[in-house]
C-alpha positions, 0 to 999 in steps of 0.5 A: 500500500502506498499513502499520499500526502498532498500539500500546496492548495490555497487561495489565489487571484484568477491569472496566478499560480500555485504549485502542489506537492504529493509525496508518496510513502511505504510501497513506492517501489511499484508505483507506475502512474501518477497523476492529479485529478480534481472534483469542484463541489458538484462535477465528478471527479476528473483526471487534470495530468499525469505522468507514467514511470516512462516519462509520458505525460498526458493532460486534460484539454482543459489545463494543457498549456497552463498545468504542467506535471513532474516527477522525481525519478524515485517516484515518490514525489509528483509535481502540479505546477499550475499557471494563469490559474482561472475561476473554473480550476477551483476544486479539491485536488487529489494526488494518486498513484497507480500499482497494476490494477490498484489506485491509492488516493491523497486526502485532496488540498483545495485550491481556490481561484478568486475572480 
């Protein structure tokens, strides 16, 4: 099993940026994909970036050229830097990681976007 701490959430002006951390602890070694989803209060959960153990990255049409995902090659941190942020990216954002068929979850960290 692996846990996932998120951290980097808060308020921020529309046109701003913020950068969240997720750092991954215990099983780490077989961790895949990792990646950022968000659930803004009445949307389902969706898929913002991830990236693969490969180095491929994939991105909702939504954030491409505003979000950009990294990782450490020890695969226990992934990155969110999220630029030219908007009133629509405000949402609880959570962390996840990807073992096979198993997916663990962060406890999430809000971001903000005034308007």
């Amino acid at each position: 099993q692996v846990q996932l701490v998120e951290s980097g959430g808060g308020l921020v002006q529309a046109g701003g940026s913020l950068r969240l951390s997720c750092a991954a602890s215990g099983r780490t070694f077989s961790i895949n994909t990792m990646g950022w989803f968000r659930q803004a209060p009445g949307k389902e959960r969706e898929l913002v970036a991830s990236s693969s153990s490969g180095g491929t990255t994939n991105y909702a049409d939504s954030v491409k050229g505003r979000f950009a995902i990294s990782r450490d090659n020890s695969r226990k941190r992934v990155l969110l830097q999220m630029n030219g942020l908007k009133s629509e990216d405000t949402a609880v954002y959570y962390c996840a990681a990807d073992q096979g068929a198993n997916r663990s979850w962060g406890q999430g960290t809000q971001v903000t976007v005034s308007s």
